[in-house]
N, C-alpha and C positions, 0 to 999 in steps of 0.2 A: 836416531830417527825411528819411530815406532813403525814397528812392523804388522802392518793390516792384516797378515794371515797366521797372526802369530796363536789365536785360538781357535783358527779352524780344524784343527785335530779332535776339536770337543763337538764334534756334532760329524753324525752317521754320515750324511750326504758329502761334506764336504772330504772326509775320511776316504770316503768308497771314491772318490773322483780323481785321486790322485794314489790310488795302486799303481804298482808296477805293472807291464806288458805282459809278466806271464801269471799275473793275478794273485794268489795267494802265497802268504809270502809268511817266514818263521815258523818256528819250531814250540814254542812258546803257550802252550796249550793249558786250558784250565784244568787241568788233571784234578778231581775232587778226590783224595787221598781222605782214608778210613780217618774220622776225628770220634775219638771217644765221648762220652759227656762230661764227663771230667774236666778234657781239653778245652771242648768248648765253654764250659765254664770260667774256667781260666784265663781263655783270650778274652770272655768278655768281663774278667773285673776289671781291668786296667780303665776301662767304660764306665766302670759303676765308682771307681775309687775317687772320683772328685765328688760325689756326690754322697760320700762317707755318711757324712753331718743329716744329710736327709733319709737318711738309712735308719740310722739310730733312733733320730728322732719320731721316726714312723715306727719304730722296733717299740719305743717305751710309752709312745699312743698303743697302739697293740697290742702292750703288757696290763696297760691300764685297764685297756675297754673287754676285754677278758677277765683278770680278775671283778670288776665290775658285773659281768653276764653272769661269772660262775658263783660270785652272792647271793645272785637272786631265788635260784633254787632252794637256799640256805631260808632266806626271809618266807619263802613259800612253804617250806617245811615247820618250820616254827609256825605260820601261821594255822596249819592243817591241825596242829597239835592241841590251838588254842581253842578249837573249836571239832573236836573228836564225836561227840554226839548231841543229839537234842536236848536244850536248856544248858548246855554244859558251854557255852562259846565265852570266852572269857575277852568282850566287848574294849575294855581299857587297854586289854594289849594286843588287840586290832588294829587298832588308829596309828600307833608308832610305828607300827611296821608297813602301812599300807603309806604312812609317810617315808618313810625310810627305801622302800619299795617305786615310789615313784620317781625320788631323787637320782636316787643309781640307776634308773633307767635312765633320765635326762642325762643324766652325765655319759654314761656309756653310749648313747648314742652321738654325742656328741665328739668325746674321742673317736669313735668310728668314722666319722664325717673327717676328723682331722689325719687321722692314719691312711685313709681311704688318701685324700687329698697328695698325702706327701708322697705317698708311693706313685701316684700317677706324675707328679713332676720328675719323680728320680726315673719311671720309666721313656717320659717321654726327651727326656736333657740325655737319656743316656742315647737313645734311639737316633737325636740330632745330632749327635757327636759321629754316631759308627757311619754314618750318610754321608755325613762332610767329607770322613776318610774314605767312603767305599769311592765318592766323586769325585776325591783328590786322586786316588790312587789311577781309576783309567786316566785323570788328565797324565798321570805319567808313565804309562803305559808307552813304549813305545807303537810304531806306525804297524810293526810286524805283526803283532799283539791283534789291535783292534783289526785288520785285514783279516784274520785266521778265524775270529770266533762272529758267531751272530751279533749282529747288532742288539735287536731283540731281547735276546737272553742277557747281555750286560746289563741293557736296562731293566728287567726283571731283578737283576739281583741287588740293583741298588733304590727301585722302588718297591716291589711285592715283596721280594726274599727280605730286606731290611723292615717292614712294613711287620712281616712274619714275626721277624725277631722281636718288636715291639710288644705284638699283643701276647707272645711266649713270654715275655719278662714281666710283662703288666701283671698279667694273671698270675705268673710261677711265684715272685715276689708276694703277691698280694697273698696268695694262700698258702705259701710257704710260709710267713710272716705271723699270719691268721693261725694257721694250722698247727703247726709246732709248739706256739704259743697254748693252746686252745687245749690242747693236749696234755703238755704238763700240767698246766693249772687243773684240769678236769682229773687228773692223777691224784696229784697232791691236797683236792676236796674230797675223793672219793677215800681215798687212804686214810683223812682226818675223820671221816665220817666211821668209818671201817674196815683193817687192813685185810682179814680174810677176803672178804669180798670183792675189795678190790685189787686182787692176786687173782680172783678167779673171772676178771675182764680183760687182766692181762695178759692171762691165758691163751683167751680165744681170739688178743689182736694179733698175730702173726698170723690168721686164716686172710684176714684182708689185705697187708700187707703183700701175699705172697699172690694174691690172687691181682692187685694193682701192678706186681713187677711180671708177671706172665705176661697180661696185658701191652704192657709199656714195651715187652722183649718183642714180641711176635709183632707189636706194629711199627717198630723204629724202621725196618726197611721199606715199610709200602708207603710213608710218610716223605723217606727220602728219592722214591721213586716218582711219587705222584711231585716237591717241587720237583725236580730234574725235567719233567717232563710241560710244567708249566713254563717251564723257561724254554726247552723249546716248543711250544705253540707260541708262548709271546715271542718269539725270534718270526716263527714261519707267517704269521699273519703281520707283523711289521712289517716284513719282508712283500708279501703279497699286497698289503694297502700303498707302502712308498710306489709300486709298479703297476697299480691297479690299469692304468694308460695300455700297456704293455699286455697283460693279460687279456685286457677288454680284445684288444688287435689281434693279436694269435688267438680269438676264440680259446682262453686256455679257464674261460671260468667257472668249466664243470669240474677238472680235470684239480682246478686249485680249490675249489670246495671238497671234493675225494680229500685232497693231500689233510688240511683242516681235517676233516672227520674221520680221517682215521688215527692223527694224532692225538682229537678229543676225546676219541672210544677206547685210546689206551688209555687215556688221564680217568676217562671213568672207571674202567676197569680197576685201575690200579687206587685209584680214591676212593670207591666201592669198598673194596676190602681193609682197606685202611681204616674208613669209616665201620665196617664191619665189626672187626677187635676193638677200635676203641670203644665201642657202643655197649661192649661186653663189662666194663667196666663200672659204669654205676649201678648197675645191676647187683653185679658180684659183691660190690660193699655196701649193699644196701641188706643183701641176705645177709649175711655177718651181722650187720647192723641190730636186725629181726633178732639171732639168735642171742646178739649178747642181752638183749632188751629182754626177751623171753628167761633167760638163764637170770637175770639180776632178778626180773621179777618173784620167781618159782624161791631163790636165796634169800629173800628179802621176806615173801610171807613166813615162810623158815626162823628166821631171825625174828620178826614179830612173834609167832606162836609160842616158838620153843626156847628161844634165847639164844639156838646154835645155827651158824660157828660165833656169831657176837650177839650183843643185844643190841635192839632197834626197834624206836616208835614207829607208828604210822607216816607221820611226816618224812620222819629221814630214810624211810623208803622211796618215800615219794621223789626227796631230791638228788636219792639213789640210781634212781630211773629216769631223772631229767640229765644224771649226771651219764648215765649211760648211753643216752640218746647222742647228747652233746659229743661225749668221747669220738664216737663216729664218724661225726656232719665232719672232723677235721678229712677224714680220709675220701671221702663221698666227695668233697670238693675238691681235693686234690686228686680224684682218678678221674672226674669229669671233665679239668680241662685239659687230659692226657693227649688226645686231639691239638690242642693247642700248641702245649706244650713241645710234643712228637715234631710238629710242625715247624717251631721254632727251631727248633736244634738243628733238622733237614737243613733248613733258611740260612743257620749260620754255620753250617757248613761252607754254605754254597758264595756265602759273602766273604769269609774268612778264606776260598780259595783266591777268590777275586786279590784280595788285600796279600794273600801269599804268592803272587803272577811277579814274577822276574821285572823291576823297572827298570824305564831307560835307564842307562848308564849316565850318572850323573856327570857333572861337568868335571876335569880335575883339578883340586885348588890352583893348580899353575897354570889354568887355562887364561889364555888372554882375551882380551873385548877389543872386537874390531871395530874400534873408531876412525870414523871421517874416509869410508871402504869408498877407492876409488873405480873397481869395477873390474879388474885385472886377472883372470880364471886359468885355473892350469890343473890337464889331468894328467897324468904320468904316472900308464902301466895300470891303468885300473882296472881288476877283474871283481866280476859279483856273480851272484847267483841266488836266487830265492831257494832251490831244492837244490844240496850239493852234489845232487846225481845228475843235472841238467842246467851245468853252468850256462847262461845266458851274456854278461859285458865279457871276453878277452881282451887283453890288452888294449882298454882305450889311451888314444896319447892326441890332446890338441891341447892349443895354448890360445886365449882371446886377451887382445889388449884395453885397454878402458877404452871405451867407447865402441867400440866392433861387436861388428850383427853379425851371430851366427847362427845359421839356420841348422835344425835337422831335419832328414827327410830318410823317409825308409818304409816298407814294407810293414803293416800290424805286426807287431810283435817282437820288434827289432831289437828291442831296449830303449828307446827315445825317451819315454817317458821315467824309466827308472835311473838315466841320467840325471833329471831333475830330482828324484826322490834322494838321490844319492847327493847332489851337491846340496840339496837343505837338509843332509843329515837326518832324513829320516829312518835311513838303514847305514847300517855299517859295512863301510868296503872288506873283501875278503882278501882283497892284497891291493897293493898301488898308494897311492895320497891325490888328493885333491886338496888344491892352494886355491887361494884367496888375498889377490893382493902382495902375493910373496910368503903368507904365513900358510900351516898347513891345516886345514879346516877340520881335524880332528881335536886340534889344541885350541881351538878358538871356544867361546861361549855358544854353545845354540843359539841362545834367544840373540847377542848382538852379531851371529853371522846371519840366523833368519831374517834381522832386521832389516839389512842392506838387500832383500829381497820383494821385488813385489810380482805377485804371480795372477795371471788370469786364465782358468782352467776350460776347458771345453763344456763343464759340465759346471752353469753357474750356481754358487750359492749365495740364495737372503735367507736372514731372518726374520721372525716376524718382527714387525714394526714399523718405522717409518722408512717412507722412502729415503727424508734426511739422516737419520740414523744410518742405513744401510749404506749409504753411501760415505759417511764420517765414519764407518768403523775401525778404520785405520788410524783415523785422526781427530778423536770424540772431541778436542778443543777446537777444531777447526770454525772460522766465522762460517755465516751465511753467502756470506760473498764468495769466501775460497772455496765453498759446495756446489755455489750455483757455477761459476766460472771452470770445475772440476768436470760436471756438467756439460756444460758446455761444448766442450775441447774432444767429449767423447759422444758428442750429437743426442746426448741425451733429453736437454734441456726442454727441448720440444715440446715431446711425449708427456713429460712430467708435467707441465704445465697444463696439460689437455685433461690429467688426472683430478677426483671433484675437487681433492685439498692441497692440489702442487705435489711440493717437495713435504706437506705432512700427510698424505693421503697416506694406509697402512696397507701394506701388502700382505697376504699372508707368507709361510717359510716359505713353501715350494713357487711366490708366488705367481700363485695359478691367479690372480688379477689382472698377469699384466703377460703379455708375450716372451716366448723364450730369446726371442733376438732382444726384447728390452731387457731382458733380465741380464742377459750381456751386456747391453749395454752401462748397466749400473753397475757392475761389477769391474768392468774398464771405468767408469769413475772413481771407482773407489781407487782402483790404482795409483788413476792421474792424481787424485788428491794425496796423495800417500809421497808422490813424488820420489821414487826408490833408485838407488845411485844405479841395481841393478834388475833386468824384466825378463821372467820368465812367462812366454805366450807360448800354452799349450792348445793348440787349432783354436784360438782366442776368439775368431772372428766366424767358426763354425754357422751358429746360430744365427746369422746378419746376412739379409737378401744381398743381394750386391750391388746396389746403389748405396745400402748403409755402409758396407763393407768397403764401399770404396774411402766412401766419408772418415771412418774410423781409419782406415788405414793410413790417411791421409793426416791424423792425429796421431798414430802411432809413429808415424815417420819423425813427426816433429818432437815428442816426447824423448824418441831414441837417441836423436842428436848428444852426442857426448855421455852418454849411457850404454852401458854395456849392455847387449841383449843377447837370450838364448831363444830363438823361437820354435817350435815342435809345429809340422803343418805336414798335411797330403795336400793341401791347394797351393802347386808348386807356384803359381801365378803368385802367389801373395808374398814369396821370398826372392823374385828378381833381384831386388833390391841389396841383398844382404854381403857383405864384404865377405864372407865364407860360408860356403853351404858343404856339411858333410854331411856323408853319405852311408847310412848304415844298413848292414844288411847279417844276417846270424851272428848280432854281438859284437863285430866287427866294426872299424871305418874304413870303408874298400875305396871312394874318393873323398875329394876334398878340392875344391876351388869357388871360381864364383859361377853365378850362374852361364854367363857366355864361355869361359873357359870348360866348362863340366859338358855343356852339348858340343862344343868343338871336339874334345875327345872320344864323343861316341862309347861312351861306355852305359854302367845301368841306370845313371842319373838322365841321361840321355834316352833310354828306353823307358821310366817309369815317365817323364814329359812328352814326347810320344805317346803314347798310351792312354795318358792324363789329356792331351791335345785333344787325340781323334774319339776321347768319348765326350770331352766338351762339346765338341761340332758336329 
């Protein structure tokens, strides 16, 4: 039987609604540990290795369109030679070369068109691939995991920080590729031309180099500060828009713009100066640049006049000096998108901590699949605790047979809710077992114990779409009829139909279209449709006036029939009914009975319905 909440773990709201009582929970923290670049290099070729083939062939377009560029200063100097002064231009071998000259243009820019091209596929297939994993890796993340950190900043890291990474590889590939290339060839023209000469431009490249790695050094940290800090403001304003309701109510909307702007004024601060150093950077190899230019030229008329240190025409000065300029543009382009670059590296840090976060514990090959789960719960001896300094469950011990309603009831903070978290295995017992049926629901599969559950939370969730869909999400083959008639049975049907396009009218996620008691209401249909051998109602019926709440109950009665249920309520009215209601209180189960026997004994089940009574009336 599929299980309708079987992907609600993949969305913030539905995540945040189903914490345990004493709120954050695990130890399991994204600790961003020192990654060299190296490292990050590293992680990311396993990314870049299927796409080998597109590398290369962007490598030998690049080789091409290079050699190609670095010709042309060659055809330019021959042609300067051919025409040295007045009357003297020797016209016949003009034309071959101005032919010759326009060909290798066309062709060289056209390898560039095709190198350009491939590099952007290898960057953006590699970019789709690290997404997939950054998005698989929270689906398996377990419950503790996502509780502990921002919502926010997750999603930060797997759309901006991955995003980051992108335009860091686009560009570092592209001019890496470019550059390197651009470089030796501009080496090995300038040495063909003349090697003193071109000993004394090799000279003065280590000024730019060193002056591109100062750069790169002083701004790797303000880089990695400024994302860090992007992630949380995208955490803190997620945070504030999901609750904006809530702010508006507590007048809290001066006090949540403060929080925002002083977040933003460190991200300036800290981007400021990040942008500050990298900015130092074209600068600094563009003066390099000036001098090597200046030096070949000053060697170059030298070598004209005097014949020393080599001989050289006019011309192959000239391509002397396109070849020095050229030499340059490699490094000029790679300190410019240092920025970039800086920023990518930060990014995959920050994704590759994500991708390093401790996963659920997988299934174990010998774990069993609970088929055809007749409903039959047993805890025995179960202790947990979110923080091991402020254990929370002591020794829970009940036993529910198929079909038996048992309620809980207790005090905010009792543990109620991290019973459920606990029997769908969303955290791990610290001593005890919980069965299922007779097996022990640590050996069992997740996914086929989750399935024999179907749960409807206080705090409902849709996503966007239709109302049909939302309501089929359990059971996306489900006809029309088994939706409408699903419907139905949870008084939903109504409402829907009042809506302009029925059951296709689109609500939005939170949706704010339709009322929060109908929003429950669709959420108990999704259940009924789903038909789960067992039900978990966490204050299910919260949200529903009590004319509805009568209605719905009056369907939850009949759906319970021969189903096992566990219901979580403070509206002790709504658990009369139940064949065991226990009673929790500091982690404990202090009673246990049905509702008439638990006020005959006068104890705190007895005082919390009292209490419950006289502030009813």
């Amino acid at each position: 039987m599929a299980n309708p909440y079987a992907a609600v773990g993949s969305t913030s709201n539905a995540m945040a609604s189903i914490r345990g009582d004493f709120g954050e929970g695990g130890s399991n923290h994204l600790d961003e540990k020192p990654m060299s670049t190296v490292e990050v290099l590293r992680r990311l070729s396993p990314y870049l290795r299927p796409y080998r083939g597109l590398f290369f062939l962007a490598l030998i377009c690049q080789i091409v369109t290079v050699v190609l560029q670095l010709y042309v200063p060659i055809i330019i100097g021959e042609g300067i030679d051919l025409m040295v002064s007045a009357g003297q231009v020797v016209f016949s071998g003009l034309y071959p070369l101005l032919v010759r000259l326009a060909v290798i243009t066309i062709a060289g820019a056209a390898t560039q068109w095709l190198a350009t091209s491939l590099t952007n596929r290898l960057a953006y297939d590699t970019i789709r691939d690290l997404r997939i994993d950054a998005y698989s890796k929270l689906r398996s993340l377990p419950l503790s995991f996502i509780d502990a950190h921002s919502h926010g900043d997750l999603l930060s890291r797997i759309v901006n920080d991955v995003d980051q990474v992108g335009d860091g590889v686009l560009q570092g590939l592209t001019q890496l590729l470019s550059g390197v290339v651009m470089i030796i060839g501009t080496l090995c023209f300038m040495f063909w031309l003349s090697v003193p000469v071109g000993l004394i431009v090799v000279a003065i490249t280590p000024l730019s180099l060193l002056a591109a790695w100062a750069i790169a050094h002083f701004s790797a940290e303000s880089f990695t500060s400024q994302q860090q800090l992007q992630g949380q403001l995208g955490g803190y304003a997620e945070e504030m828009i999901s609750n904006q309701r809530l702010v508006a109510v507590f007048a809290h909307e001066k006090s949540s713009e403060e929080g925002f702007d002083a977040i933003n004024q460190k991200l300036y601060t800290v981007g400021e100066h990040a942008q500050f150093i990298s900015s130092l950077s074209n600068p600094s190899t563009r003066l390099v640049n000036s001098i090597v230019y200046a030096v070949v030229a000053i060697v170059g008329i030298c070598c004209v006049i005097t014949g020393q240190p080599s001989v050289l025409s006019v011309g192959q000065v000239q391509s002397f000096l396109s070849y020095a300029n050229q030499y340059m543009v490699p490094f000029n382009q790679i300190t410019s998108v240092v920025t970039q670059v800086q920023t990518a590296f930060a990014s995959s840090r920050r994704v590759f901590s994500l991708l390093d976060a401790v996963s659920e514990v997988a299934d174990a090959p010998t774990a069993e699949v609970l088929s055809c789960p007749k409903g039959e719960l047993d805890f025995s001896h179960v202790f947990f605790s979110y923080d091991k300094a402020r254990p929370l469950l002591r020794d829970i011990n009940f036993h529910a047979t198929a079909g038996e309603r048992l309620a809980l009831v207790g005090p905010t903070g009792c543990g109620k809710t991290t019973l459920i978290n606990l029997l769908l295995r969303f955290y791990d017992l610290d001593q005890g077992t919980i069965s299922v049926d007779g097996y022990n629901a640590a050996e069992l599969t997740r996914e086929s114990l989750r399935a024999a559950f179907g749960m409807v939370l206080q705090d409902s969730w849709l996503f966007e779409g239709s109302v049909r869909d939302n309501i089929a999400y359990g059971r996306p083959d489900a006809s029309q009829d088994e939706i409408v008639a699903a419907a139905r049975r949870a008084h939903a049907d109504t409402f829907i139909r009042q809506l302009p396009d029925g059951y296709n009218s689109l609500i939005s996620e939170e949706g704010s279209s339709i009322s929060s008691g109908q929003r429950q209401l669709l959420c108990i249909a999704r259940v009924m449709l789903a038909d789960p051998p067992i039900l978990l109602l966490d204050e299910a019926t919260s949200s529903i006036d009590t004319r509805t709440e009568l209605q719905v109950q009056d369907a939850f009665d009949r759906m319970m029939e021969g189903r096992t249920s566990l219901v979580v309520a403070h509206r002790l009215s709504t658990i009369r009914a139940a064949d065991c209601i226990l009673v929790m209180r500091d982690g404990h189960i202090i009673e246990r009975g049905t509702h008439d026997e638990l006020l005959s004994a006068g104890g705190f089940y007895a005082e919390l319905y009292e209490a419950q009574f006289d502030h009813d009336h």
